[in-house]
DOKOLKE-787931 format. One record per residue (C-alpha): y, x, z. Coordinates in pm, whole numbers, always signed. Example, Ala and Ser with C-alpha at 12.3 -4.5 7.8 and 13.67 -1.06 7.14 Angstrom:
BEGIN
+--------+--------+--------+
|     yy |     xx |     zz |
+--------+--------+--------+
|   -450 |  +1230 |   +780 |
|   -106 |  +1367 |   +714 |
+--------+--------+--------+
end
This chain:
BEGIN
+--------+--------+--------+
|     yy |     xx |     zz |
+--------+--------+--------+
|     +0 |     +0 |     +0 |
|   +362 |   +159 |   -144 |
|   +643 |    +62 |   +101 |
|   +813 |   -249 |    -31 |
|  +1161 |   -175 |   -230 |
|  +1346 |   -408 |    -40 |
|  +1347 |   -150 |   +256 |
|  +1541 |    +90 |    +64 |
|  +1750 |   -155 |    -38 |
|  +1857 |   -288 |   +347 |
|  +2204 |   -200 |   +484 |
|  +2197 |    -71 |   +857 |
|  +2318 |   -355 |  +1088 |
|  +2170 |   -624 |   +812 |
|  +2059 |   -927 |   +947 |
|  +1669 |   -975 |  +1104 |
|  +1360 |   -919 |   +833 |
|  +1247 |  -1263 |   +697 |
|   +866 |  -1352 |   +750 |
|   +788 |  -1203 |   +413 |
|   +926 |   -846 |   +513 |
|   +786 |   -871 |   +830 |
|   +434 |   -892 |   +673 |
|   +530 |   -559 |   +420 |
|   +659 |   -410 |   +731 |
|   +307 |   -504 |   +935 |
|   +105 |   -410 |   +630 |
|   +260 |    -49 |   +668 |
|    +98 |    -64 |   +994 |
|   -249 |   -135 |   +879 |
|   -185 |   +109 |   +570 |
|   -155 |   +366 |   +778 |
|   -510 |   +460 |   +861 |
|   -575 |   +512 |   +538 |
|   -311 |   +760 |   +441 |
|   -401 |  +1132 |   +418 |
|    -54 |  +1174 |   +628 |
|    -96 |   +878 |   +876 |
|   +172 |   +638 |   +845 |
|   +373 |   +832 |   +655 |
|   +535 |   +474 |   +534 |
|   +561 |   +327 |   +840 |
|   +755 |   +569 |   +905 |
|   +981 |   +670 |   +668 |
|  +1037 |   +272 |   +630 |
|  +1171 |   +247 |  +1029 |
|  +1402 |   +582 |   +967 |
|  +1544 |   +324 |   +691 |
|  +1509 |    +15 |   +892 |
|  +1654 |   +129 |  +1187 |
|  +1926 |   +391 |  +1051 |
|  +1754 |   +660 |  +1234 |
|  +1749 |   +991 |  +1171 |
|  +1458 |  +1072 |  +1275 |
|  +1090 |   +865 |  +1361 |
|   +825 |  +1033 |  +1516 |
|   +466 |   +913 |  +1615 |
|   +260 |  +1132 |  +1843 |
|    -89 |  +1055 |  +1805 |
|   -231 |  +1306 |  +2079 |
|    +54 |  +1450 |  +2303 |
|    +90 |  +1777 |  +2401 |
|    -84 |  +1903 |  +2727 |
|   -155 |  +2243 |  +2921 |
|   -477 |  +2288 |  +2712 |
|   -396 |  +2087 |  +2350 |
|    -69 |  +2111 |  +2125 |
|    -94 |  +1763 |  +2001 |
|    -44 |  +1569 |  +1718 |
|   +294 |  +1494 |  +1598 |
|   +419 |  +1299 |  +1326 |
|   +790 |  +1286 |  +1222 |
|   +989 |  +1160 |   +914 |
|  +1339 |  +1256 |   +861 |
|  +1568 |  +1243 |   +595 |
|  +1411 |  +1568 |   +440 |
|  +1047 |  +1517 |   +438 |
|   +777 |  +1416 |   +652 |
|   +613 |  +1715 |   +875 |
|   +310 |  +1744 |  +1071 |
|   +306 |  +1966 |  +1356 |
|   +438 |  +2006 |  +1714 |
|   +638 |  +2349 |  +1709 |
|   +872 |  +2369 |  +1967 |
|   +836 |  +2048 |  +2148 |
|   +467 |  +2153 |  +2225 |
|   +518 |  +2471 |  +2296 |
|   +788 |  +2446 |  +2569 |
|  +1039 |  +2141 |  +2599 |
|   +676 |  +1833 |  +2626 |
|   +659 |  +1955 |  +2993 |
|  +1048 |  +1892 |  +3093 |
|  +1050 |  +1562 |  +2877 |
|  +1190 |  +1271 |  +3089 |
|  +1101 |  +1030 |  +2838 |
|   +756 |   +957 |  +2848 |
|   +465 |   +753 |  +3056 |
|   +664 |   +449 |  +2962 |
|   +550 |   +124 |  +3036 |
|   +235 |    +36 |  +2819 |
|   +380 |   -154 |  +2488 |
|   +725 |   -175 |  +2623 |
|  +1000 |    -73 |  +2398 |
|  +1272 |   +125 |  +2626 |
|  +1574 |   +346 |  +2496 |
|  +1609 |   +638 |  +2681 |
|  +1945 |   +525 |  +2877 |
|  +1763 |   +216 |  +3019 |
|  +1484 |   +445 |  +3146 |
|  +1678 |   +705 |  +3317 |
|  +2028 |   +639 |  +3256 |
|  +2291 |   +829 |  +3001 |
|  +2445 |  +1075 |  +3233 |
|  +2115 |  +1208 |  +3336 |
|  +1994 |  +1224 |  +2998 |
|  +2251 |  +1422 |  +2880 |
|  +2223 |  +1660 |  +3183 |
|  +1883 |  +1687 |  +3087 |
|  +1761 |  +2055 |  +2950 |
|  +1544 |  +1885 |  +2689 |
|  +1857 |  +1718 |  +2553 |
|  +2083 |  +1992 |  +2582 |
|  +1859 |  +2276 |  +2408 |
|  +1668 |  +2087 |  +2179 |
|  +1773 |  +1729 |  +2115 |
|  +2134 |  +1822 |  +2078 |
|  +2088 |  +2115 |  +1811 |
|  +1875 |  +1831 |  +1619 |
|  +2146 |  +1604 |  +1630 |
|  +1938 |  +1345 |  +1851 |
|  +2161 |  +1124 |  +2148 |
|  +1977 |   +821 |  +2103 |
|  +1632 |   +727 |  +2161 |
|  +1428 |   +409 |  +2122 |
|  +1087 |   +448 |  +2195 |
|   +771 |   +253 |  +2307 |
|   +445 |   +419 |  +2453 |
|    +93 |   +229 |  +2315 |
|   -269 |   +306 |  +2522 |
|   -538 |   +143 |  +2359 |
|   -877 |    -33 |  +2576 |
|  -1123 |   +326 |  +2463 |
|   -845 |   +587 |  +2607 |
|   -604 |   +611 |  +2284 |
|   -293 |   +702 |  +2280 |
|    -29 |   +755 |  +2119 |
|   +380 |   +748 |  +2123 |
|   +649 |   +593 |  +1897 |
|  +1007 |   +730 |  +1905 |
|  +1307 |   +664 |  +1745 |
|  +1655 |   +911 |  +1690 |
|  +2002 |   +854 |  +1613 |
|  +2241 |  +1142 |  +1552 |
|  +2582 |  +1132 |  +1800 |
|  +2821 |   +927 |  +1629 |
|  +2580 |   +661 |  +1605 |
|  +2592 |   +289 |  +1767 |
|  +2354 |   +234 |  +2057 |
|  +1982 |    +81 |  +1969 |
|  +2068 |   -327 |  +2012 |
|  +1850 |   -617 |  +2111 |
|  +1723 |   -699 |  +1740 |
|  +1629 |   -303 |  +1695 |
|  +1406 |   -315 |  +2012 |
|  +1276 |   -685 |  +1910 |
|  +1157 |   -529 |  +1510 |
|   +992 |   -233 |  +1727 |
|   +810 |   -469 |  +1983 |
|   +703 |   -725 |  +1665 |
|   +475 |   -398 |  +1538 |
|   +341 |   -291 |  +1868 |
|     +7 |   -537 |  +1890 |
|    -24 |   -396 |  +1571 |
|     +0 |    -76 |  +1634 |
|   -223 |    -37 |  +1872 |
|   -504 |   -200 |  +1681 |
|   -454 |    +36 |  +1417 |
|   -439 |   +342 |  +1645 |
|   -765 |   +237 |  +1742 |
|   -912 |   +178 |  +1397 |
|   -790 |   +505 |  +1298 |
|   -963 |   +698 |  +1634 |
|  -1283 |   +487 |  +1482 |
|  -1243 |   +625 |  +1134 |
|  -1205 |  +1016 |  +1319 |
|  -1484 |   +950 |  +1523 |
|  -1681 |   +815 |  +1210 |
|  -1580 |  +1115 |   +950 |
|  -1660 |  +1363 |  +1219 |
|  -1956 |  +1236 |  +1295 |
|  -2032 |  +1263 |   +885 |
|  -1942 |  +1609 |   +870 |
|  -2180 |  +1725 |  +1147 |
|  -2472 |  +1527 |   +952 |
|  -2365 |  +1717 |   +600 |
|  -2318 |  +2009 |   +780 |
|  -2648 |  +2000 |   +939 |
|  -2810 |  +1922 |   +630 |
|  -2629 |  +2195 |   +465 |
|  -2773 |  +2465 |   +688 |
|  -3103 |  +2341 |   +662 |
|  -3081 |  +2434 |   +292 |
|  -3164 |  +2049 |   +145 |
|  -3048 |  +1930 |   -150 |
|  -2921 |  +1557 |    -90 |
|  -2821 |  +1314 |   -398 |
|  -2715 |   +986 |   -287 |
|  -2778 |   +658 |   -622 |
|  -2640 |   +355 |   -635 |
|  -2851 |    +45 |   -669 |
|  -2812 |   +130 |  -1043 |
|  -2965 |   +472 |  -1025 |
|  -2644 |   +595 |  -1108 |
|  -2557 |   +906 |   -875 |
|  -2326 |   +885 |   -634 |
|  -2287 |  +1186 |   -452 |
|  -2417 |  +1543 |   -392 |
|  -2415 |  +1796 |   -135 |
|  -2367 |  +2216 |   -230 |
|  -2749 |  +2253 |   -228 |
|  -2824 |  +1989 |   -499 |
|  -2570 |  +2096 |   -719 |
|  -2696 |  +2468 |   -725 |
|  -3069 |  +2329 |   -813 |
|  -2898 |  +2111 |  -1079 |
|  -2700 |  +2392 |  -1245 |
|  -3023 |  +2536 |  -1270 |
|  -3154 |  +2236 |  -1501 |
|  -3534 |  +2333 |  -1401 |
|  -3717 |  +2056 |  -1299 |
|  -3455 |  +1849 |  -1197 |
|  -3156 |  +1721 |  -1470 |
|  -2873 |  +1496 |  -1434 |
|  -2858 |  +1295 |  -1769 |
|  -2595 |   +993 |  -1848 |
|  -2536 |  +1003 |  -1447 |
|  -2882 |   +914 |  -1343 |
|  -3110 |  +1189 |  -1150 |
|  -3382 |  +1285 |  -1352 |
|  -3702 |  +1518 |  -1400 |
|  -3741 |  +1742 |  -1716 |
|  -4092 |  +1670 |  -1741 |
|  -4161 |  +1284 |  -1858 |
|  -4469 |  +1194 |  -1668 |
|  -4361 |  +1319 |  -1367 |
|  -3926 |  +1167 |  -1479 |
|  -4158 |   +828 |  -1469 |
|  -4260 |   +877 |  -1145 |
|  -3923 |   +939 |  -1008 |
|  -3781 |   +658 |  -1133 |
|  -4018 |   +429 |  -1014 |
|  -4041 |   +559 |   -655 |
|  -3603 |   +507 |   -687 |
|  -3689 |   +188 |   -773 |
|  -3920 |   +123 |   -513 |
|  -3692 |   +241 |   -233 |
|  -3388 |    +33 |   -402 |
|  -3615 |   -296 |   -286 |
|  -3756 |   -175 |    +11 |
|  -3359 |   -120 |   +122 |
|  -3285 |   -433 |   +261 |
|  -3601 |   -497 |   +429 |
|  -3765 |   -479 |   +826 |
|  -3786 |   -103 |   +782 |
|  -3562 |    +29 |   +513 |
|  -3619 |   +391 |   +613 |
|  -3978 |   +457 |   +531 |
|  -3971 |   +757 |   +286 |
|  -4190 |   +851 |    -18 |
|  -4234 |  +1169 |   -179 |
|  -4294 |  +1332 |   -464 |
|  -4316 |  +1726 |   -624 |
|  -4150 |  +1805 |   -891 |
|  -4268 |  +2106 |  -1138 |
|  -4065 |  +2394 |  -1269 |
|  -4057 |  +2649 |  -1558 |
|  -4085 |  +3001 |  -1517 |
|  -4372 |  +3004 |  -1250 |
|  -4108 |  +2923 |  -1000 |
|  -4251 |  +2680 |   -693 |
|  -4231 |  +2307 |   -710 |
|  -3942 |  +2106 |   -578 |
|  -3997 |  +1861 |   -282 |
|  -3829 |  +1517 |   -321 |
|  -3837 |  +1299 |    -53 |
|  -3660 |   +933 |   -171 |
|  -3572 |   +698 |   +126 |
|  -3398 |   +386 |   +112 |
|  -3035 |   +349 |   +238 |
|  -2967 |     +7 |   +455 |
|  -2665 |   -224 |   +283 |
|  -2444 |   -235 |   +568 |
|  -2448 |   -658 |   +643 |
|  -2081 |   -702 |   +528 |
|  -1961 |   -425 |   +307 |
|  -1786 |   -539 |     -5 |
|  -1788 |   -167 |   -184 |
|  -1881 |   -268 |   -510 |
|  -2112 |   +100 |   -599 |
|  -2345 |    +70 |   -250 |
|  -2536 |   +359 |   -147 |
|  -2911 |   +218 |   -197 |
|  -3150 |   +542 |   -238 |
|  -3094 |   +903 |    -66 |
|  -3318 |  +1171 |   -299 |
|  -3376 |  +1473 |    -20 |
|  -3487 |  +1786 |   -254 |
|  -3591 |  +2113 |    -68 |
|  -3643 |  +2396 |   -265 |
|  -4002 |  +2595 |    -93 |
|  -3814 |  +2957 |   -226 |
|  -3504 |  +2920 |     -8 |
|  -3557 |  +3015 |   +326 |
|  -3301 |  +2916 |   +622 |
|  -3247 |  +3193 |   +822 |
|  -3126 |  +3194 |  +1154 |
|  -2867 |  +3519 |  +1275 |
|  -3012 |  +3759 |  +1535 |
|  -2698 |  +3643 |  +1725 |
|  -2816 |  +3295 |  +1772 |
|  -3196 |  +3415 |  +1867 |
|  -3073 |  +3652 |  +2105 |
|  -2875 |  +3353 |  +2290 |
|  -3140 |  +3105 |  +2262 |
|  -3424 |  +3306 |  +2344 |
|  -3274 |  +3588 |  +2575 |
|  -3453 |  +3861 |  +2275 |
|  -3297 |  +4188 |  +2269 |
|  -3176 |  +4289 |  +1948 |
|  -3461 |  +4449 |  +1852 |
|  -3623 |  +4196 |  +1911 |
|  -3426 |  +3879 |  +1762 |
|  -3419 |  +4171 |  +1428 |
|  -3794 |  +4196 |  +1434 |
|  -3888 |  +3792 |  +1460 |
|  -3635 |  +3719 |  +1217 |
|  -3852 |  +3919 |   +971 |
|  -4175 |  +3785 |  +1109 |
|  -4048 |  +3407 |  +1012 |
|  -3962 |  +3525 |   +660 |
|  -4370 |  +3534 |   +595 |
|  -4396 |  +3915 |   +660 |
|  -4678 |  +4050 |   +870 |
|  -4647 |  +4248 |  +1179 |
|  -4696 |  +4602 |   +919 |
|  -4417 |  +4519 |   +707 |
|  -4147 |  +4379 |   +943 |
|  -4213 |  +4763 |  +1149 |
|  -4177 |  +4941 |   +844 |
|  -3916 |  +4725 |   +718 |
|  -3721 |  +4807 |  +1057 |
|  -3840 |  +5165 |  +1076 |
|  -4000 |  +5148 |  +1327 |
|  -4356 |  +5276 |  +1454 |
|  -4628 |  +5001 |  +1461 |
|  -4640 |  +5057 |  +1838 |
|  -4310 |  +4971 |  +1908 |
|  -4317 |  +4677 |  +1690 |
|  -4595 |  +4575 |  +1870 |
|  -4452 |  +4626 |  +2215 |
|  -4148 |  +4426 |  +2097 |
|  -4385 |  +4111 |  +2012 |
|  -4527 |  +4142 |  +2326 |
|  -4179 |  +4109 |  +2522 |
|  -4134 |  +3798 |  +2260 |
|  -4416 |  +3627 |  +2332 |
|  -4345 |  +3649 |  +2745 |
|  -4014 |  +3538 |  +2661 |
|  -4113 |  +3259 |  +2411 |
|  -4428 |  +3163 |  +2620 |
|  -4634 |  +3146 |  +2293 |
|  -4943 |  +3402 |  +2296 |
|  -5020 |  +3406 |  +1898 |
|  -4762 |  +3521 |  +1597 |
|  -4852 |  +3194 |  +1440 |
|  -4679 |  +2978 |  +1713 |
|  -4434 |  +3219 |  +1746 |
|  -4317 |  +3167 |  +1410 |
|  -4337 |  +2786 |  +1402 |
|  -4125 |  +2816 |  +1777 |
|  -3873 |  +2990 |  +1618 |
|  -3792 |  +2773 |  +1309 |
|  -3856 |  +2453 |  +1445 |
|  -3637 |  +2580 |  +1736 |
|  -3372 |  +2750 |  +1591 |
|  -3353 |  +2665 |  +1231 |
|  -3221 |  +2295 |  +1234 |
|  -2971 |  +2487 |  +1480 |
|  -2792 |  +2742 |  +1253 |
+--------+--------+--------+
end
């Protein structure tokens, strides 16, 4: 949503926003989730609104341990940041902990001649050009918060009745948005850490559509599709080079795009896929993706194709063995070797080491693991450590 023209248009002082502007203004609100600047809009549309010269929204403020989350607009662009205000001047700020969802100025809070006394307004308001202040604090029910304020330069009339009644018509708002966009965070974060996971595991994830067509990819998948052995993308559908074994795949897709919608969506089925050059077979594994109950996206996720490649192997860092496991680093350097297939011979010589020294190392690893054969050690290790790094 682009903020409405008429707000440009709008003389400071003009009379109160009919219903229709109020809804562009509250729409701004709800926009703002959504923006890659958050309410950028909103905004930039109050500055205009409320012949301000400045609008700021803090979405986390500034503590001993965190330097917040500050958004302002001004006349000159829209910034991100805390800079000074975090740094020093949050801690001596007289303005804040205001009432929940009450819009204040900063003379009714503490009164004008102790505002200007004030070091805050003196040292940095003052240099800015800021005397006036309208502001309004919101806390959401799951521990949001967040912190609208308004600025007019000196010269400027004080923030009336009908100023404080436009910001106090966008608070309920506000705060529901606020806590839509924490959900959103909390939701994309959450995503990452799943990609991220998957990434480090080394598995190749396409995500179709109920079409077939592909949706998205993950780093993994695209290398083994740049490769175009054994697996091809053609016309925007995932398929297999070979066309007995392309027949299969597309069948099992269509299997799982059924299967997505009922009792137990998530039941996988598999599938290898051959490649040229003696190289070893891919390992698909297609599982259907649940249709959330009231999503109106008109491409839906409906089949995730998992491919692991057999000749890439995940490797953990010594760094991360010796913290898990206690190992020195002689030993995290030999068991990394031992999970990479080679035998107890190899990894010493690989090390340079003497064969009795390896072997007094795998002894120390096996007290430490609590596994007594190289065999379980190995499997410890990567199902341990692996899904970890």
């Amino acid at each position: 949503m682009t903020r409405p023209s008429w707000i440009d248009a709008r003389r400071p002082g003009q009379s109160a926003l009919d219903m229709d502007e109020i809804s562009d203004l509250i729409g701004l609100v709800y926009d703002g989730p959504l923006l890659e600047i958050p309410w950028q809009s909103l905004l930039d549309a109050l500055r205009n609104l409320l012949d301000a010269n400045y609008v700021t929204l803090v979405l986390r403020p500034p503590s001993s341990t965190s330097p917040g989350l500050m958004i302002t607009s001004s006349a000159v662009d829209t910034t991100v940041g805390t800079g000074a205000y975090a740094q020093h001047f949050y801690a001596i700020d007289p303005f804040v902990n205001l009432p929940t969802g009450r819009v204040l100025t900063v003379y009714e809070l503490i009164g004008e001649a102790r505002w200007l006394e004030s070091e805050i307004y003196r040292f940095f308001n003052k240099p800015y050009d800021v005397l006036r202040i309208m502001g309004v604090d919101i806390r959401a029910e799951q521990g949001e918060e967040c912190r609208l304020r308004v600025c007019r330069p000196h010269g400027s009339e004080d923030f009336s009745d009908a100023d404080k009644a436009l910001c106090q018509r966008i608070v309920p708002h506000l705060q529901r948005a606020v806590r839509i966009h924490a959900n959103l965070n909390t939701t994309e974060s959450e995503r990452r850490l799943y990609a991220g996971t998957v990434d480090r595991l080394l598995i190749g994830s396409v995500v179709l559509d109920d079409a077939g067509q592909i949706l998205t990819t993950n780093g993994m998948a695209d290398e083994l599709l740049a490769e175009k052995n054994g697996l091809v993308v053609c016309n925007g559908q995932l398929t297999v080079d070979s066309p007995q074994e392309n027949r299969k795949l597309q069948a099992l897709v269509r299997q799982a795009t059924t299967l997505r919608d009922s009792v137990q969506p998530g039941i996988p089925i598999g599938l290898s896929v051959p490649r040229k050059g003696g190289r070893a077979k891919l390992g698909l594994l297609v599982r259907p993706i649940a249709t959330p109950t009231w999503s109106q996206q008109p491409r839906q996720p409906a089949v995730a194709v998992l491919i692991r490649d057999p000749e890439q192997k995940a490797l953990a860092s010594t760094d991360l063995l010796r913290n898990m496991f206690e190992f020195t680093r002689a030993e995290a350097s030999l068991v990394l070797l031992l999970t990479q297939g080679l035998s107890l011979d190899e990894a010493a010589q690989e090390l340079d080491i003497r064969r009795n020294t390896a072997r007094a190392h795998l002894r120390a690893v096996f007290a430490k693991t609590g596994v007594t054969r190289q065999a379980a050690l190995v499997q410890t290790v990567l199902h341990s450590i692996i899904p970890l790094g």
